[in-house]
C-alpha atoms as a printed R data frame, in Angstrom:
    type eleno elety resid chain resno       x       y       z
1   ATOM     1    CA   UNK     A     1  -5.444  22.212   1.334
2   ATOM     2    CA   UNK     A     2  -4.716  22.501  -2.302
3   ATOM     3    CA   UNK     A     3  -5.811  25.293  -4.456
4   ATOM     4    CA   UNK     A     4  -9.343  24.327  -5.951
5   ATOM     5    CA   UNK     A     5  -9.255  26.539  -8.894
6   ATOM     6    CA   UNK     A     6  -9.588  25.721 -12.107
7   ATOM     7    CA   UNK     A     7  -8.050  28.774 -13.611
8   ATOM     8    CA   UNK     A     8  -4.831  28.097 -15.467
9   ATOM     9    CA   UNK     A     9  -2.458  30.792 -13.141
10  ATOM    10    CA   UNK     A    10  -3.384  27.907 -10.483
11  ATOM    11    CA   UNK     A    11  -0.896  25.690 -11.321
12  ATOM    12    CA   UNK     A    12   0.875  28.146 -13.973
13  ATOM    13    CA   UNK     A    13   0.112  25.519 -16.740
14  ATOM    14    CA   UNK     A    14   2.511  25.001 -19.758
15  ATOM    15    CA   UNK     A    15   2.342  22.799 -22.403
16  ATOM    16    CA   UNK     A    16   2.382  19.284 -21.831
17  ATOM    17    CA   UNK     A    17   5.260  17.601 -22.208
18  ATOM    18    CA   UNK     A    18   5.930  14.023 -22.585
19  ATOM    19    CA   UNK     A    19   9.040  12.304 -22.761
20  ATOM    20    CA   UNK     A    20  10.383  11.587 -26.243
21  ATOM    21    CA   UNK     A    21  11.372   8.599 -25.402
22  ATOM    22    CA   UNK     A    22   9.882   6.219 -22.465
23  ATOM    23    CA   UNK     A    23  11.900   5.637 -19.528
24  ATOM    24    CA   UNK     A    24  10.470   2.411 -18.632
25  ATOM    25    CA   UNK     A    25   7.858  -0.217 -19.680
26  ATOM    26    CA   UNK     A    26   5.395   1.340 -17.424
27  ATOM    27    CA   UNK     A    27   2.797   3.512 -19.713
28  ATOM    28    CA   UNK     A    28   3.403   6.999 -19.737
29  ATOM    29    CA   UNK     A    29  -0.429   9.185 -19.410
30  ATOM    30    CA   UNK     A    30  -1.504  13.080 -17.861
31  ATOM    31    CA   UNK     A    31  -4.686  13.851 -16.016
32  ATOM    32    CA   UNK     A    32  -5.693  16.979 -14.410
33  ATOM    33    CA   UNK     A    33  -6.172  17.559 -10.726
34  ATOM    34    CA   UNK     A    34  -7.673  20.348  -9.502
35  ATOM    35    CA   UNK     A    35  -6.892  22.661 -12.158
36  ATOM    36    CA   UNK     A    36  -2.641  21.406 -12.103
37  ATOM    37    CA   UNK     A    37  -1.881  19.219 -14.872
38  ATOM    38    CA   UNK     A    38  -0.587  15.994 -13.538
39  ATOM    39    CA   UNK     A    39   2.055  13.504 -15.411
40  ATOM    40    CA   UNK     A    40   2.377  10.190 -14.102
41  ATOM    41    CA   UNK     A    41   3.781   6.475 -15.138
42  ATOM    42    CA   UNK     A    42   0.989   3.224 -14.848
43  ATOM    43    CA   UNK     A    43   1.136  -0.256 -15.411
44  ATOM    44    CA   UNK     A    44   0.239  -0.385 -18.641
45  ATOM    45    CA   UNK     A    45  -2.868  -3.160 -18.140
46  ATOM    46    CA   UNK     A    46  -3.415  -2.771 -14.882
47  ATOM    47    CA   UNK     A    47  -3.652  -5.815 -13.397
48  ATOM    48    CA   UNK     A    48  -6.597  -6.927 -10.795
49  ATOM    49    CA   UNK     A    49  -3.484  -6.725  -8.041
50  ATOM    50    CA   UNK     A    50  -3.361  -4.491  -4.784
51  ATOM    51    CA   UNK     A    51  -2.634  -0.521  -5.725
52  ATOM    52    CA   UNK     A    52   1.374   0.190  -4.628
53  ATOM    53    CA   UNK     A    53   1.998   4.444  -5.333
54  ATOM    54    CA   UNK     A    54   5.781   5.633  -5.695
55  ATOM    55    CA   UNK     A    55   5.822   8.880  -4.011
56  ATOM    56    CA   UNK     A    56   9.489  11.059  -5.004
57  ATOM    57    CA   UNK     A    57  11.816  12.932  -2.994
58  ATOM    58    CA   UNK     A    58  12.265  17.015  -2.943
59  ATOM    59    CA   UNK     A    59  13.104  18.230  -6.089
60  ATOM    60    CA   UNK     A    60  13.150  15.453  -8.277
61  ATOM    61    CA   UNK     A    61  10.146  13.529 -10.492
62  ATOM    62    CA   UNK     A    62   9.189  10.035 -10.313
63  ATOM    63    CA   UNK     A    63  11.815   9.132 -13.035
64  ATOM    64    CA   UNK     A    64  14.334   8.073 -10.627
65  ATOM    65    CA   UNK     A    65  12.306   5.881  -8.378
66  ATOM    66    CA   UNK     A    66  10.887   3.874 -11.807
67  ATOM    67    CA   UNK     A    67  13.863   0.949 -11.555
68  ATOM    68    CA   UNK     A    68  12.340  -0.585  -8.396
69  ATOM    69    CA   UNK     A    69   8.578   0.331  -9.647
70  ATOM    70    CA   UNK     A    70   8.809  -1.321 -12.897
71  ATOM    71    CA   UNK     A    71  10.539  -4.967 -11.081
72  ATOM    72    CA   UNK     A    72   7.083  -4.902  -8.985
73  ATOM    73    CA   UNK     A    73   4.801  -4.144 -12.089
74  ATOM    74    CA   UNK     A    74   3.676  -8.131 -12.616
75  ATOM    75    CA   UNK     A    75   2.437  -8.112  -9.255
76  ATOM    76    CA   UNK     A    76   0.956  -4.758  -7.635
77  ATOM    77    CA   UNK     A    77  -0.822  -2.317  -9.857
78  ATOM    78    CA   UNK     A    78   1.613   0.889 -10.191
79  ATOM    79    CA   UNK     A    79   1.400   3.972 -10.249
80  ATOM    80    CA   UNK     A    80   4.430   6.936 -10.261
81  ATOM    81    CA   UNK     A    81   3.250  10.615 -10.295
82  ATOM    82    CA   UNK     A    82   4.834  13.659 -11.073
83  ATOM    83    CA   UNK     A    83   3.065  15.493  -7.815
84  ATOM    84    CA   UNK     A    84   2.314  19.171  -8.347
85  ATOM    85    CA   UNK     A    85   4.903  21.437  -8.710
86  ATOM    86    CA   UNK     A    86   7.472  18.938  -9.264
87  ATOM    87    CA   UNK     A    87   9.037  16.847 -12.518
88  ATOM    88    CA   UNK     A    88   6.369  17.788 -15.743
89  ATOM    89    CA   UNK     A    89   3.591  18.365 -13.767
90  ATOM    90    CA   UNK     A    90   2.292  22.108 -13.330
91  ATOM    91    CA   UNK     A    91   3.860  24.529 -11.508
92  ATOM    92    CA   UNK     A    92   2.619  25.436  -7.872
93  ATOM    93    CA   UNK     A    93   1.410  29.027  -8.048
94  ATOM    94    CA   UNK     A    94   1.420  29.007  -4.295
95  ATOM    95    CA   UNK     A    95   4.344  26.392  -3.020
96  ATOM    96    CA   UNK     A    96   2.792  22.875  -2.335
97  ATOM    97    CA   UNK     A    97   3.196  22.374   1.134
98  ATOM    98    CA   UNK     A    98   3.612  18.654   2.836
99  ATOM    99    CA   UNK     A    99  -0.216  18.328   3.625
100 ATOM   100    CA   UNK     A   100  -1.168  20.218   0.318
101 ATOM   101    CA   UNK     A   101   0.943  17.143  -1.033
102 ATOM   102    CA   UNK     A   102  -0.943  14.469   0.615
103 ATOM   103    CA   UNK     A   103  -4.012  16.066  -0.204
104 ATOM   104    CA   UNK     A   104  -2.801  16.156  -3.818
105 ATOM   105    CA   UNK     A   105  -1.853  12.090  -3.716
106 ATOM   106    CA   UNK     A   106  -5.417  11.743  -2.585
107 ATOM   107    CA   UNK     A   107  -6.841  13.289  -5.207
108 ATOM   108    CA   UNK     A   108  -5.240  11.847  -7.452
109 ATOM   109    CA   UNK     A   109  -5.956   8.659  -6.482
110 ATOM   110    CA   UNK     A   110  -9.649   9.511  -6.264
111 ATOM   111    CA   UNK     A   111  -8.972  10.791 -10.006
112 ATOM   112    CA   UNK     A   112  -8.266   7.697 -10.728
113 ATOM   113    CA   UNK     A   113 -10.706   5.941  -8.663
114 ATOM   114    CA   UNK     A   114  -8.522   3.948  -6.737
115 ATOM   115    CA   UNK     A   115  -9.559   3.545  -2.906
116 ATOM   116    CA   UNK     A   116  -6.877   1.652  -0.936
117 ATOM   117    CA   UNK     A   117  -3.004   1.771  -1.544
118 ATOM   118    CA   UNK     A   118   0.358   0.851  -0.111
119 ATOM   119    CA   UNK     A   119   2.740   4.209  -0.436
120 ATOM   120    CA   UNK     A   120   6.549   4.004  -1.658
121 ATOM   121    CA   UNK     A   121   8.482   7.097  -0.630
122 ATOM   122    CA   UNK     A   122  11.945   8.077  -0.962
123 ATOM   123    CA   UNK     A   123  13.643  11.170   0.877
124 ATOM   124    CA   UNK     A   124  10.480  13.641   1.484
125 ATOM   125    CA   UNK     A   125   8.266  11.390  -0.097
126 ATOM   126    CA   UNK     A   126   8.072   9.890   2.965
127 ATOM   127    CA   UNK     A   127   6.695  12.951   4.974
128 ATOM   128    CA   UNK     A   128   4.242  12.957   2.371
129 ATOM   129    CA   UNK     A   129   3.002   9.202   3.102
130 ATOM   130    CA   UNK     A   130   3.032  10.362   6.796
131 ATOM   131    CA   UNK     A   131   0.648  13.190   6.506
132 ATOM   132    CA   UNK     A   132  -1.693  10.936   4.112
133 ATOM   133    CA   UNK     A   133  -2.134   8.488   7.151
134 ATOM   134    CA   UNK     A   134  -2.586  11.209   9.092
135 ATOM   135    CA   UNK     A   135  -5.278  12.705   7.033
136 ATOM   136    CA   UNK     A   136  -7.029   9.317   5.123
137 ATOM   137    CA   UNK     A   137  -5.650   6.318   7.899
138 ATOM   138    CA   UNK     A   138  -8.391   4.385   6.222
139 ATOM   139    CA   UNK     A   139  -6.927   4.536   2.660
140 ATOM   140    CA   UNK     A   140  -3.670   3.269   3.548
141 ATOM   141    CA   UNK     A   141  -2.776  -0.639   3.643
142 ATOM   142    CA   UNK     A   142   0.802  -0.464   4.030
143 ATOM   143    CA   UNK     A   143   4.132   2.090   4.364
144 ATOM   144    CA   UNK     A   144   7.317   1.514   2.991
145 ATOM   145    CA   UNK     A   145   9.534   4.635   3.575
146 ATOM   146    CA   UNK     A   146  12.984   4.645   2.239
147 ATOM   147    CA   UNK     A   147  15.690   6.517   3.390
148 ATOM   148    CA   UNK     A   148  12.699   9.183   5.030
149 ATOM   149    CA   UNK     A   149  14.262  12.607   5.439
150 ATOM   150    CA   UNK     A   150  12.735  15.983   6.647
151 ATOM   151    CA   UNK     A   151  13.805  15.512  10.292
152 ATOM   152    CA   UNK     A   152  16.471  17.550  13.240
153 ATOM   153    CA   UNK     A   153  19.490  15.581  11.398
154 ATOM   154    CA   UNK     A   154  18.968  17.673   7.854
155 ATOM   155    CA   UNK     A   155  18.414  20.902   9.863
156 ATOM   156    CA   UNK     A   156  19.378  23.601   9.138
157 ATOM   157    CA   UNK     A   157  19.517  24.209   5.144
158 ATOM   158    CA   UNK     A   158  23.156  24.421   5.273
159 ATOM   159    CA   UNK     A   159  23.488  21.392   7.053
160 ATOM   160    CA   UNK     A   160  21.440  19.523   4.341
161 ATOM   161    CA   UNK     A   161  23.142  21.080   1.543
162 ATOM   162    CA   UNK     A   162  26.420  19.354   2.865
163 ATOM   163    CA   UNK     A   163  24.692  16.084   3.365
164 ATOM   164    CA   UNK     A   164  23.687  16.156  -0.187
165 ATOM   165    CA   UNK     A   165  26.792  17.001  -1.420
166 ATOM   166    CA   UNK     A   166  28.257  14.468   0.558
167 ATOM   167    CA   UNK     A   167  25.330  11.898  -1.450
168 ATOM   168    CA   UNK     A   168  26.181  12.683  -5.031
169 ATOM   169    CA   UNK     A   169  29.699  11.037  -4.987
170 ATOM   170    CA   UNK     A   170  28.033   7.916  -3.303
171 ATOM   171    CA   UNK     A   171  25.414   7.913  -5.948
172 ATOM   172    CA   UNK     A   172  25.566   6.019  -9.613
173 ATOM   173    CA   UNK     A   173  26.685   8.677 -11.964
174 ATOM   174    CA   UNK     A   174  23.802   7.642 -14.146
175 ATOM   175    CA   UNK     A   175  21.908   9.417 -11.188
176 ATOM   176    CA   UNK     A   176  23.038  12.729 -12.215
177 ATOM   177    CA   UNK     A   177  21.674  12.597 -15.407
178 ATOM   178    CA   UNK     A   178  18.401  11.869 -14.152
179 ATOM   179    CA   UNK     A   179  17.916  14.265 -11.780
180 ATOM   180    CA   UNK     A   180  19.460  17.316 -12.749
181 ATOM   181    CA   UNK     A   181  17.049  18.271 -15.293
182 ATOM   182    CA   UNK     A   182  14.646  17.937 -12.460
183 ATOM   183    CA   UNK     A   183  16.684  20.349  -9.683
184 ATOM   184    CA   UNK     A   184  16.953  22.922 -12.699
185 ATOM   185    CA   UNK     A   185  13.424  22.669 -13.603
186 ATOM   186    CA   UNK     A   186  12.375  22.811  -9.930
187 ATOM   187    CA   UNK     A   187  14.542  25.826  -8.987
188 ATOM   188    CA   UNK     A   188  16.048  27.715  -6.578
189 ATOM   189    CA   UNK     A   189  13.374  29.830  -5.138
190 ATOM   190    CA   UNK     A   190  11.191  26.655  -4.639
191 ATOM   191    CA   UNK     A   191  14.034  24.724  -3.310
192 ATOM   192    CA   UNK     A   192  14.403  27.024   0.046
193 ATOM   193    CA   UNK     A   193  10.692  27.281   0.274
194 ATOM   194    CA   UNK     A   194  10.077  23.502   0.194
195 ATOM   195    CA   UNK     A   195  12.953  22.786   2.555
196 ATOM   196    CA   UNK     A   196  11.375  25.666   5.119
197 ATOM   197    CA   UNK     A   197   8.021  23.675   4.789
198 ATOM   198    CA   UNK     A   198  10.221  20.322   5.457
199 ATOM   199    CA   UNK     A   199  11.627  21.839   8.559
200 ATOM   200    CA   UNK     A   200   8.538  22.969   9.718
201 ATOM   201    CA   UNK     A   201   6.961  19.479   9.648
202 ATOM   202    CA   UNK     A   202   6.549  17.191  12.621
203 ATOM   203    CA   UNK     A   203   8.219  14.038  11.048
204 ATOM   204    CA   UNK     A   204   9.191  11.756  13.725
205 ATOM   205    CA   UNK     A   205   5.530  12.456  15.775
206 ATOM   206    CA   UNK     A   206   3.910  11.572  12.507
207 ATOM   207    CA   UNK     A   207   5.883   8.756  11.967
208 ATOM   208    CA   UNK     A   208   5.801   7.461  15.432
209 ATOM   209    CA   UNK     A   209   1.945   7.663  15.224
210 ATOM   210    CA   UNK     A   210   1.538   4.613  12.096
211 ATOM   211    CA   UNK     A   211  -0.780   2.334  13.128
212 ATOM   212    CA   UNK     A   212  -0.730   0.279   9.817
213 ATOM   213    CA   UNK     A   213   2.233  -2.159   8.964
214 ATOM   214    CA   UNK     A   214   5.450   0.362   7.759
215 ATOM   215    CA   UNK     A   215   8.760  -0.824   6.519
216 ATOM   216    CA   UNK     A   216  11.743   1.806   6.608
217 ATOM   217    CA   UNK     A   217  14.585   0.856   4.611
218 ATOM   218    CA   UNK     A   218  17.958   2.996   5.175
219 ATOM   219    CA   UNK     A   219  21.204   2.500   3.607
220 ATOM   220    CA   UNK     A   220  24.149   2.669   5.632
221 ATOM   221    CA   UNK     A   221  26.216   5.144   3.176
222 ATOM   222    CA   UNK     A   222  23.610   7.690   3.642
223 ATOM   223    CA   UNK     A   223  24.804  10.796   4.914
224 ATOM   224    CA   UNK     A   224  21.438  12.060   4.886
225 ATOM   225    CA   UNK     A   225  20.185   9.610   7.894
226 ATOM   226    CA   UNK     A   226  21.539   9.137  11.413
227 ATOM   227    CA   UNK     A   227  23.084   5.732  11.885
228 ATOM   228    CA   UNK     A   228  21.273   2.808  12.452
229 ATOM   229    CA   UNK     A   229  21.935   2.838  16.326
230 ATOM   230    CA   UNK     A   230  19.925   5.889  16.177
231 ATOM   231    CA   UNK     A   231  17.033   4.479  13.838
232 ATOM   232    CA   UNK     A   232  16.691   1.539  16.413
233 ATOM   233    CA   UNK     A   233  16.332   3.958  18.890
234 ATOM   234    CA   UNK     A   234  13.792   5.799  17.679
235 ATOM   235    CA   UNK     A   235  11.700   2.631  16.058
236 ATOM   236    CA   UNK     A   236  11.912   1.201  19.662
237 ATOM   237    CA   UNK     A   237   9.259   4.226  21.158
238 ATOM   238    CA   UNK     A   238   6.938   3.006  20.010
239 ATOM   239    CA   UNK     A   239   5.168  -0.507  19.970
240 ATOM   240    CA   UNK     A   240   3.510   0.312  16.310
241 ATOM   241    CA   UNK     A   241   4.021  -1.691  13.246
242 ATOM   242    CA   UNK     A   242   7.601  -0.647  11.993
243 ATOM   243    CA   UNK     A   243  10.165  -2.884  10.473
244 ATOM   244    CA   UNK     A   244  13.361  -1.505   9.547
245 ATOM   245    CA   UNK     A   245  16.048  -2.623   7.367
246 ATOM   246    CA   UNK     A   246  19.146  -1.934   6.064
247 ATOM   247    CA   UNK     A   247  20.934  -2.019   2.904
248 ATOM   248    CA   UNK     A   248  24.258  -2.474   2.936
249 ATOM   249    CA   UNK     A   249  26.017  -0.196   0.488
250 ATOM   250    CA   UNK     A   250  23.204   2.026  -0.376
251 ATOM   251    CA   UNK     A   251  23.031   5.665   0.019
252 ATOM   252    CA   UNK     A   252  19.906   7.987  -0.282
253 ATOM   253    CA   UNK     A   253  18.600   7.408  -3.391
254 ATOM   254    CA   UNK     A   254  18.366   3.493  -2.997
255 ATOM   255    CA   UNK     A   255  15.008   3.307  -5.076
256 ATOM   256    CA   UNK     A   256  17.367   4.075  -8.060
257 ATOM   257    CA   UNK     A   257  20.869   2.591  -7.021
258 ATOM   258    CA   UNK     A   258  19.481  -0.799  -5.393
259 ATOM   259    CA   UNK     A   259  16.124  -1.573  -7.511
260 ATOM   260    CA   UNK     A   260  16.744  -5.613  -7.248
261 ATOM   261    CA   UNK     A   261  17.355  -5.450  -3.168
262 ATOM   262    CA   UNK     A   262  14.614  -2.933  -2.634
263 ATOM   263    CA   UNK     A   263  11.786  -4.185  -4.825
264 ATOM   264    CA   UNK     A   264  12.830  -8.179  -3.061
265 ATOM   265    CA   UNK     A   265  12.514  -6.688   0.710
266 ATOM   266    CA   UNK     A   266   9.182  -5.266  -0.834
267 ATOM   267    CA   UNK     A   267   8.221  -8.230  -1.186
268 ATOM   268    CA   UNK     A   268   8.941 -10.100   1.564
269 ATOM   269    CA   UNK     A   269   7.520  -7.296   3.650
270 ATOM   270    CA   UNK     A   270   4.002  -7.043   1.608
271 ATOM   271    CA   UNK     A   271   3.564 -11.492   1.850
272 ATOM   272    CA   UNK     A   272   5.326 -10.524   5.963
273 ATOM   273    CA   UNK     A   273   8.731 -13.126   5.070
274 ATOM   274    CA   UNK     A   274  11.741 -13.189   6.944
275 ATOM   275    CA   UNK     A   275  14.044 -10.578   5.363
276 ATOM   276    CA   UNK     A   276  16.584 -12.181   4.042
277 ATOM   277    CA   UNK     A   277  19.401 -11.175   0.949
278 ATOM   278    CA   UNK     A   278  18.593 -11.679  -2.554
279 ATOM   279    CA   UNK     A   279  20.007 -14.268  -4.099
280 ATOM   280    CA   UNK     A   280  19.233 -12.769  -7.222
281 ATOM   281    CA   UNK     A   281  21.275  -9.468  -6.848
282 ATOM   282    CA   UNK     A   282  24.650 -10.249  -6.165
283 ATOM   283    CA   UNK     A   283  27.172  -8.336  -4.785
284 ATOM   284    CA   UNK     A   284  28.340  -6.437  -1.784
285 ATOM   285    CA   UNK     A   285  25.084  -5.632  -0.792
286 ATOM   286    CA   UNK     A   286  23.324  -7.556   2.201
287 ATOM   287    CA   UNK     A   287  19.972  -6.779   3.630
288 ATOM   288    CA   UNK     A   288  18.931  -7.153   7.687
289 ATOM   289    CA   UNK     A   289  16.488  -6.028   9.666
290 ATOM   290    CA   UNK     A   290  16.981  -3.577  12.801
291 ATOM   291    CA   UNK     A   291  13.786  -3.656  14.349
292 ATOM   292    CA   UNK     A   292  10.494  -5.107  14.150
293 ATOM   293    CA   UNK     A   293   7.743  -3.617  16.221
294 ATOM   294    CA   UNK     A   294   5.810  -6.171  18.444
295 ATOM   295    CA   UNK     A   295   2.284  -4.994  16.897
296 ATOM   296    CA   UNK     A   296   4.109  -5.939  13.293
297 ATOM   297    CA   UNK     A   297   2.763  -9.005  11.884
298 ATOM   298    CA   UNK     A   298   4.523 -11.979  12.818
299 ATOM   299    CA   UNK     A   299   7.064 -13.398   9.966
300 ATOM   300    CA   UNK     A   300   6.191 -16.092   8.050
301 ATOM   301    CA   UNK     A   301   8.048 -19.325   6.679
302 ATOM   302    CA   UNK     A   302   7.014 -22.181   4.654
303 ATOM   303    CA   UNK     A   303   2.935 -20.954   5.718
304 ATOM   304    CA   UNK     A   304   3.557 -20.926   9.222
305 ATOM   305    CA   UNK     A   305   3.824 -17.658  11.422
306 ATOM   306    CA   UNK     A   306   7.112 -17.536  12.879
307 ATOM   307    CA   UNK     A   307   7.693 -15.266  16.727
308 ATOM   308    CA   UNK     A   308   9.160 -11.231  16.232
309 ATOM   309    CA   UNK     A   309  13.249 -11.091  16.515
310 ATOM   310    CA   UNK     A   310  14.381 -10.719  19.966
């Protein structure tokens, strides 16, 4: 569980920092959780709409995932936090682990007195979103985990240092700027302690054991994910609620690099449409799904409920 202390040391506070200048439309605020100051991004009226949280990857803030959470801002109220230890948030005097994560997402929700939520997570975020349905099942309407890492394929550290390395070229170059100021604020040491506490994490029997509707969405230029042969083997254990699609094109980071295609299958998975390619993001790009589990709910066209895909 996270630290309960209120004493400064806690969460090694520093002086707030806010961005000079906004990085989207999406209101910029702090709040304090359990002694660990806490930066995050909000629609800025929150709308009476269903609560959607954008959970980040290891290492990095929520900037990067803020492309496909701003496109969804007229319709779901959002919300993007720095967690604990990571992007201008306080520093983790003992290393967040991935429950002390999920406990942290809960209380900040409670902070903000928010009950019910669907979860966004890219890369370890979706761990994270794991372990909350784990912990609070009843708080969780819906999972959407892109490009979900943690598992035997980035084991061990050297392995996943090659995988990213692989990633950057694949990434926009834009990409760079945007998260190296996070890696260098994050830092070494807590680098190889988060990616022990990654390793040590049961992701697949987490995963596997989502009894609420969950969409995984992988890109197939992802060096950081098995292929999708293997991700419709492993959806296929298991006669949960999982839908998974690809994007062609993508690579890990696909809430930054593909905002347009990821924020439309969003939708289409939250109203449970066919998926089917956005006509309104052109280009090489083509979304399909993979799998869809028989306990999923059934797709729906023109109002009417339409059978699973053989």
């Amino acid at each position: 569980m996270m630290a309960t202390s209120s004493n400064p040391t806690a969460g090694q506070r520093q002086a707030r920092r806010t961005p000079k200048r906004p990085a989207s439309s999406l209101a910029e605020r702090w709040t304090t959780i359990d002694g660990f100051d806490v930066f995050y991004r909000e629609s800025p009226e929150p709308p009476d709409a269903p609560v959607m949280m954008h959970v980040h990857g290891f290492g990095l803030s929520g900037r990067y995932l803020l492309p496909t959470a701003e496109r969804l801002a007229d319709e779901f109220h959002i919300l993007v936090p720095d967690l604990p230890g990571f992007g201008r948030s306080s520093k983790a005097g003992a290393l967040l682990d991935v429950p002390d994560l999920a406990h942290a997402a809960a209380r900040f929700l409670d902070d903000r007195g928010i009950e019910k939520v669907t979860l966004v997570g890219n890369s370890m975020g979706c761990p994270v979103i794991c372990e909350f349905a784990y912990h609070y099942p009843e708080r969780l309407e819906r999972a959407i985990l892109v490009s979900p890492a943690g598992g035997l394929h980035n084991q061990p550290f050297r392995r996943a240092m090659g995988q990213l390395t692989k990633d950057g070229p694949r990434e926009p170059t834009r990409m760079m700027r945007v998260a190296t100021p996070d890696y260098l604020r994050f830092g070494v040491s807590s680098t190889a302690k988060m990616f022990k506490a990654l390793t040590q994490y049961p992701s697949l029997e987490r995963l596997l054991a989502l009894q609420i509707p969950t969409l995984v969405v992988i890109g197939d230029r992802d060096p950081l994910m098995p292929g999708p042969a293997r991700i419709q083997e492993v959806a296929a254990q298991t006669d949960n609620h999982v839908l998974v699609v690809v994007i062609e094109g993508a690579a890990h980071a696909i809430n930054f690099s593909h905002p347009g295609e990821l924020s439309h299958v969003i939708r289409l998975f939250m109203e449970d449409l066919p998926i089917i390619d956005d006509p309104d993001s052109p280009g090489h790009s083509r979304m399909y799904e993979i799998h869809r589990g028989v306990h999923h709910p059934p797709r729906k066209q023109g109002g009417q409920a339409q059978p699973p895909l053989p």
